[in-house]
C-alpha positions in Angstrom: 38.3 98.4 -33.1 41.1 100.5 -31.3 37.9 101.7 -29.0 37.1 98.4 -28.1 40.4 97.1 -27.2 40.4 100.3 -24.5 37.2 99.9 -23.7 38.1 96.3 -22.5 41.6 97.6 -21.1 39.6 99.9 -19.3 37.1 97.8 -17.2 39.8 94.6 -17.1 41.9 97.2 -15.3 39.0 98.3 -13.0 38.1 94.6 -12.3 41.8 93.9 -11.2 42.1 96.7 -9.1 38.8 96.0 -7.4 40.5 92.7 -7.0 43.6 94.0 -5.8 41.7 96.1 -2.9 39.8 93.0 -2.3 43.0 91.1 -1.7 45.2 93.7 0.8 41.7 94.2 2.8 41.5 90.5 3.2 45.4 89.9 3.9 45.5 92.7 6.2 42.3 91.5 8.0 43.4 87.9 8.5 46.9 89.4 9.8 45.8 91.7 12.0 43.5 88.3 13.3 47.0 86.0 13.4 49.3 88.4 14.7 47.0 90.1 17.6 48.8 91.3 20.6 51.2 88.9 22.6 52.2 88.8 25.9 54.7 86.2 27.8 53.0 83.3 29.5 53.0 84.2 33.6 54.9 81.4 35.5 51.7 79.9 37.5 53.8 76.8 38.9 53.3 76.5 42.8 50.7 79.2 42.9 47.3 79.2 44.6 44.3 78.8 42.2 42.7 82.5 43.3 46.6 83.9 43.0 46.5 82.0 39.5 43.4 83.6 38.3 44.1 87.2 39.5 48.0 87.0 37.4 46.5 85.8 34.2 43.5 88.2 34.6 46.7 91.2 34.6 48.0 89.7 31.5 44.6 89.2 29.7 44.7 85.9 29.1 42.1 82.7 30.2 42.9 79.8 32.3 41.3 76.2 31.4 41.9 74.1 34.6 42.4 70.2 35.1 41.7 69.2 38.5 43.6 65.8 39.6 45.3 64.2 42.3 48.7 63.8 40.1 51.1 61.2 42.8 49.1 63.1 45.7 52.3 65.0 46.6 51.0 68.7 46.0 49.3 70.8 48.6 45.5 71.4 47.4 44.1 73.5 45.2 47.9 74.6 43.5 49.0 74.7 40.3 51.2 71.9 39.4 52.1 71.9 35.8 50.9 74.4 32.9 51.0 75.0 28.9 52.1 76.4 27.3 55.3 76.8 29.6 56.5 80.3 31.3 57.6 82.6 29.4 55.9 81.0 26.0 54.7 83.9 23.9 50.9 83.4 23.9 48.2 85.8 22.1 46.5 88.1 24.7 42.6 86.8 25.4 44.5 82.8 24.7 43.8 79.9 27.0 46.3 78.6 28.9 45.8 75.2 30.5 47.2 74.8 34.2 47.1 71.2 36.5 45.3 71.7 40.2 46.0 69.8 42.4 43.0 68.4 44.6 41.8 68.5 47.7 40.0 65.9 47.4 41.5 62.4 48.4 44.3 63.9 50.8 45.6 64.0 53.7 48.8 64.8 55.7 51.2 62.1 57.1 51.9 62.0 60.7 55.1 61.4 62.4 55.9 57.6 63.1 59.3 58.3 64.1 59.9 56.9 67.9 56.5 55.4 67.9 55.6 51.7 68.3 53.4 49.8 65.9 50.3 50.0 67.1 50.8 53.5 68.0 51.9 53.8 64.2 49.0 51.8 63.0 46.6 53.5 65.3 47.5 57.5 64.1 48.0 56.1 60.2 44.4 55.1 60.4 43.5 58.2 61.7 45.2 59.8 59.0 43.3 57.7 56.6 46.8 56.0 55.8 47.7 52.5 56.2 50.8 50.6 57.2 52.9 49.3 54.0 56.4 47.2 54.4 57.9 46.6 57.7 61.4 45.9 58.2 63.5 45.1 61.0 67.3 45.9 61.7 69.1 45.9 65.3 69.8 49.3 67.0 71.6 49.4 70.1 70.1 52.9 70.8 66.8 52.1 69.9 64.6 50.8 72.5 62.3 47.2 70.4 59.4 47.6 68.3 60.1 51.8 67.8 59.8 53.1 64.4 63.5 54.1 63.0 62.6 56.1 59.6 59.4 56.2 57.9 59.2 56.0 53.9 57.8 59.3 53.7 58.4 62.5 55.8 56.0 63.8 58.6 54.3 66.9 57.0 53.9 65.5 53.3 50.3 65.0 51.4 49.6 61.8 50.0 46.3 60.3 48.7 44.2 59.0 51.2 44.6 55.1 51.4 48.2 55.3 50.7 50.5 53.0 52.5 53.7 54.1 54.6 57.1 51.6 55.0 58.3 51.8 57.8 61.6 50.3 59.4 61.4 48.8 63.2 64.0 48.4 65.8 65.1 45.1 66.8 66.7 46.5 70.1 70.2 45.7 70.0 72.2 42.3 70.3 71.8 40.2 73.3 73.0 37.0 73.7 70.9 33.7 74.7 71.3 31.0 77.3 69.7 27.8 78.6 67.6 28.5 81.3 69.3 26.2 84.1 67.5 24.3 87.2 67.2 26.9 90.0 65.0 24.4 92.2 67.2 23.8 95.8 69.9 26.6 95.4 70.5 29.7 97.4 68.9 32.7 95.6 71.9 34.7 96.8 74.8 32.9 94.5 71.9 32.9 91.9 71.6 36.2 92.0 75.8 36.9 91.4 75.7 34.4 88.4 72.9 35.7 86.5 74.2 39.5 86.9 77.5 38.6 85.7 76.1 37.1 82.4 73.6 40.3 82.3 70.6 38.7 83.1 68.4 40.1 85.8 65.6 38.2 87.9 62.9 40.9 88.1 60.3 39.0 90.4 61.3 37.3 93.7 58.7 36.4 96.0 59.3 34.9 99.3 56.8 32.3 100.9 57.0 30.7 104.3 58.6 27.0 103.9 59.2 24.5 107.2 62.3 22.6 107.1 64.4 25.0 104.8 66.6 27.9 105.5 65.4 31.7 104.1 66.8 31.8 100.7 66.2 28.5 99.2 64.6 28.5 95.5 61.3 27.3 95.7 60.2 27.6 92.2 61.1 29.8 88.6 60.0 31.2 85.8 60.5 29.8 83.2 61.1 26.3 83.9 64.7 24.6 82.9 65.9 24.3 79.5 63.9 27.0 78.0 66.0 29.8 75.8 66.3 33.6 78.2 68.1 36.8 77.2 68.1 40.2 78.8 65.2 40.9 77.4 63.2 37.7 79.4 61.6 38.1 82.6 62.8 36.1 85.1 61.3 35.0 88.2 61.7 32.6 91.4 59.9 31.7 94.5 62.7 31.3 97.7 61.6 30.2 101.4 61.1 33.0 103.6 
């Protein structure tokens, strides 16, 4: 009986300890396979794709890429946006998943600045662009219809079809009057009244007239009552 019992002792103990071996081969197998080696996740933010792939390729680990336009702000073919994030401890031969930006789809906006609408609408649709909001203010030192600002700055990428704001000059303030009845009167006093209320008669042609003195108004543009500014071209017709 006493045999037996060691007997059985025996192999029980020669079954656990083939267990046993089993076990730590297993455990140590599985956590050399968990820990591995790690290295710190390269910061690949703002770098060129081929610069990308040659730092992770020093570091050992693999680079999954998603290619997008992402607002159309980034220059092509960089890395926006990665995981995990710099400096993450990653296992060496891991993937790490960086944002490209595409080239695809963008294109450069032009300066607007000082240019007048169709100017502006002209080079935005050579830039594949278009012409978004306009809005108008008065600007003393801004000669009317030149762009001001421009929503986005000269030099930036955006997605083709994309719209630029843009804010206009209005010129500065000027004040309006009635245009009065020049027929009959001496262009010379006319003259005098206009400049001192800073108007200016741009066009005066003379034309022979019998029975009138040199200097009589003939005829004016425009005709009585209409609104003028500064900004109006004025002309008359006097006798020669």
């Amino acid at each position: 009986m006493n045999k037996k019992v060691l007997l059985a002792g025996k192999i029980a103990g020669i079954i656990l300890g083939y267990f046993l071996v089993f076990f730590l081969a297993v455990f140590s197998t599985v956590s050399l396979l968990v820990k591995g080696d790690e290295v710190m996740a390269p910061d690949l933010l703002g770098k060129p794709l081929r610069e990308a792939y040659a730092i992770a390729a020093k570091k050992g680990i693999y680079l999954k890429k998603v290619v997008g336009d992402f607002g159309g702000t980034y220059i092509p073919n960089t890395v926006v946006n990665q995981f995990p994030a710099p400096e993450t401890s990653v296992k060496v031969k891991s993937i790490v998943k960086i944002f490209v930006a595409s080239e695809v789809g963008q294109t450069v906006v032009p300066r607007l600045v000082a240019l007048g609408q169709k100017e502006c609408e002209a080079l935005l649709k050579k830039s594949k662009l278009k012409k978004g909001h306009s809005a108008f203010i008065t600007a003393a030192d801004v000669l009317p219809d030149c762009v001001i600002s421009q929503s986005l700055p000269a030099g930036s990428r955006m997605a083709e079809g994309s719209a630029i704001d843009l804010l206009i000059s209005k010129g500065g303030e000027s004040r309006s009057f009635v245009m009065p009845d020049l027929i009959g009167n001496e262009a010379a006093k006319v003259l005098v009244f206009f400049e001192s209320r800073g108007l200016k008669i741009a066009k005066i042609e003379e034309v022979p007239y019998f029975g009138l003195k040199p200097g009589v108004i003939l005829k004016q543009f425009p005709s009585p009552g209409f609104e003028i500014s500064s900004k109006n071209l004025i002309g008359i017709q006097i006798s020669k």
